[in-house]
N, C-alpha and C positions, 0 to 999 in steps of 0.2 A: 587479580590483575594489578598488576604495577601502574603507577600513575603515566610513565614514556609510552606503555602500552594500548592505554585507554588513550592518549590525546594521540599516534601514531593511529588507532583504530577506527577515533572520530573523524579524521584529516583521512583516511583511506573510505569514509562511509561518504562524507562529505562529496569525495571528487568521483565517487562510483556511482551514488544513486544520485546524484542533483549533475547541473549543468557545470556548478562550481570549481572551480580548479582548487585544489589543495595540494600541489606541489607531491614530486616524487614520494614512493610509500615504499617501506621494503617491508614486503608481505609476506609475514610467517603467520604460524598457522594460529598464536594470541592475536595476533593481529586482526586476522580475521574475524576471530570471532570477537573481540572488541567491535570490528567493525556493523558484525551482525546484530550484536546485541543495541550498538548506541545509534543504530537505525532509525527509528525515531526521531533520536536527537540532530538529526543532521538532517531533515528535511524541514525543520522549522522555520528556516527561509521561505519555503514554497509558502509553509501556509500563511506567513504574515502579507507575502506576496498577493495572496489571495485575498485577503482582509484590504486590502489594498486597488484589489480590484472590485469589491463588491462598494467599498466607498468611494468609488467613482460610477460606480456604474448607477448606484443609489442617486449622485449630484447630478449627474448626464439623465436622470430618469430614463433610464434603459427598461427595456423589458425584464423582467426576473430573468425569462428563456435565455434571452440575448448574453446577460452578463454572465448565466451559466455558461454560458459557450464558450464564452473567452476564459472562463475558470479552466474547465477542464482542458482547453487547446494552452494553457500556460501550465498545467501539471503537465502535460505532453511534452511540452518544448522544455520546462524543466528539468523534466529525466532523460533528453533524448530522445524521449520515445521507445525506451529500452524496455519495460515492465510490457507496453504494449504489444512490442514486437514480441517478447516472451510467451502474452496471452497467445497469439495468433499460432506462434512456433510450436506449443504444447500441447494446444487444441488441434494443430490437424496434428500433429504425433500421434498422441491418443487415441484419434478417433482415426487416421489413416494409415496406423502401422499393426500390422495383425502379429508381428512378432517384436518384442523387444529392440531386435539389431535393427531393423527396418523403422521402429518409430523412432530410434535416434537418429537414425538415417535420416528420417526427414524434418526433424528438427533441425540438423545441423546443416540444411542446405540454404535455410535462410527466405527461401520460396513460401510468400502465403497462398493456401489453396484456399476454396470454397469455404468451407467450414472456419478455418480462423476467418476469413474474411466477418461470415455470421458471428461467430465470438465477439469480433472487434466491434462490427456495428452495435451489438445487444446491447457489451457492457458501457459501450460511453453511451447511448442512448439512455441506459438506465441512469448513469453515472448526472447526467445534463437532466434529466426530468427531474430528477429528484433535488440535486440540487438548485434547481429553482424554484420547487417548492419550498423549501428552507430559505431562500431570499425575497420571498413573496409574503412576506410577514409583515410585522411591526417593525420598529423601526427602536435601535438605542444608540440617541445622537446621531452620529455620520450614519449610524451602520444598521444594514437589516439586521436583527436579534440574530435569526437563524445564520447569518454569515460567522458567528463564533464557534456554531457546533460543525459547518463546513471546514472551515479552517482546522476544530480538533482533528475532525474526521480523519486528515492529512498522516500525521504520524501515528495514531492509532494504526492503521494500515500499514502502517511498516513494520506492524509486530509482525507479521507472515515471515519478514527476516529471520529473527531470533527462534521464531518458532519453528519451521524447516531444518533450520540448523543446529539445531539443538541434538546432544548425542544419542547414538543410534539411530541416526536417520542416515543413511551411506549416501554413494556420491553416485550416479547414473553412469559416469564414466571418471576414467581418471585422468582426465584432461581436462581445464576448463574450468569456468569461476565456480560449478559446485565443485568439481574435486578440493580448489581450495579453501571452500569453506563451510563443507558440509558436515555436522559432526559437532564444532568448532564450541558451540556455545552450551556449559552447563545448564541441564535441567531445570535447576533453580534460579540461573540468571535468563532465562527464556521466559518464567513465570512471571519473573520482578519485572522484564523487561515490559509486561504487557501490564503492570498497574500505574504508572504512569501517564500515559497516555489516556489510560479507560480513565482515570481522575480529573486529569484535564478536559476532557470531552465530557464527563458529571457537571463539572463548574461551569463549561460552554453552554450546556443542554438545557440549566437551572432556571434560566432566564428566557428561553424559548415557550417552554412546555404552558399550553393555553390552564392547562389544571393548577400548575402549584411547583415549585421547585422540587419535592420528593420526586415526583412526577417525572420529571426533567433527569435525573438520578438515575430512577431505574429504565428511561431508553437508553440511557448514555453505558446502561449494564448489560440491556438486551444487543446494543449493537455489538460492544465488545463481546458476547457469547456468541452471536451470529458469525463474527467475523475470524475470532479463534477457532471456532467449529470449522468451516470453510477452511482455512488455513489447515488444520489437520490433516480435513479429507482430503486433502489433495496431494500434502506429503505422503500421507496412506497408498493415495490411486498411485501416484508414482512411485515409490515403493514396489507395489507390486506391479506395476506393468512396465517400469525403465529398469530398475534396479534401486533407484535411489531420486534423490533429487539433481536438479539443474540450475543454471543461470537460466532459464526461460523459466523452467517452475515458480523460481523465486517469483519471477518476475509477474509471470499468472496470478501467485497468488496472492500478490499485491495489489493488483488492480479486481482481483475477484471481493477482497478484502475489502477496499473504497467503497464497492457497491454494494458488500453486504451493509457497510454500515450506514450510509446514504439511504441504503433503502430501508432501515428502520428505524431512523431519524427523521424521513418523508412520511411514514405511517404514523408515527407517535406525538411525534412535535406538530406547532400549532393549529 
């Protein structure tokens, strides 16, 4: 990828998954997948965001509960709420469309039924318990320990990007943000895409883990295996029962993603 490419691709990742404005993008198909792959990298406002809120919430002596809550309602307001609305859109797809044409059908009508509803409560319930387990810890300086592996957790999770759209994964339709960016990102920048982040969330993890910084390491390896697993299976499920992936897939399984790794950061850390 050309350097106009990459920084065109960060400025299109930038203004798509955060609240961010990054000015007009002319979206070709490197584009895109620049954009998918530096996914990650363009949410690292949110998570500083976040660091930002667990040190206040630490000053304010808030409940661990409490300042979770405000975490995860500012990752919501962050993205719009679009990853979420995507959980909601896929889940009743999936589980309300018995044929193909019908669960895009009802993806694309934008209506939550029963079931995404269930989705949406599960995953931020899980999403909010756990991360207040991880600020219910010790303390380094301003900050709960655990508020470092929460804040990794953030772009970790966006490898579900890079990873979905990595080639040969087709597009559920030919309209729409999978069609343009489904496909988009080499195999091997889809892998690289996802050692970054699991390294940063090792370094966050180091200093939480009540055993010992190796310790700290391999949850920081176990989340990232839980969370790429996850991300697969769900390019897979979709795969076989849309045709391909979606802007609501993505979006699924990025928030599926958070909570894999939330929840094994809650099991291992302190």
């Amino acid at each position: 990828m050309s350097g106009g490419t990459l920084r065109e691709g960060l400025r299109l990742a930038v203004g798509t998954l955060t609240v961010l404005s990054s000015g007009p993008v002319i979206t070709t198909r490197p584009v895109a997948g620049a954009a998918m792959t530096l996914a990650p990298l363009a949410v690292l406002p949110l998570a500083l965001a976040v660091l930002a809120v667990a040190a206040a919430g630490s000053a304010l002596a808030l409940p661990p509960l409490a300042t979770a809550t405000v975490v995860v309602a500012l990752l919501a307001a962050g993205t719009r709420a679009m990853h979420l609305d995507g959980l909601a859109d896929t889940v009743d797809g999936l589980g309300g469309g018995w044929t193909r044409e019908r669960a895009l059908e009802i993806m694309r009508t934008g209506d939550v039924g029963p079931m995404g509803v269930v989705a949406l409560v599960l995953t931020l319930l899980l999403q909010v318990t756990c991360a207040a387990h991880l600020l219910g810890g010790p303390h380094l300086g301003p900050l709960p320990a655990g508020a470092l592996a929460l804040a990794a957790a953030i772009p970790l999770s966006r490898t579900a990007c890079p990873l979905l759209c990595r080639r040969g994964v087709p597009a559920a339709s030919p309209t729409g943000l999978g069609a343009t960016v489904a496909g988009t990102v080499p195999t091997a920048a889809a892998a690289a895409a996802v050692v970054l982040p699991a390294g940063l969330l090792a370094l966050a993890a180091m200093p939480v883990s009540p055993v010992g910084p190796v310790h700290g390491v391999l949850a920081a390896l176990g989340a990232t295996a839980l969370a790429t697993a996850t991300s697969l299976a769900l390019a897979a499920l979709a795969h076989r029962r849309l045709g391909g992936i979606s802007g609501d897939v993505i979006g699924a399984a990025v928030e599926l993603a958070l909570a894999s790794v939330l929840l094994v950061l809650a099991g291992t850390l302190r």
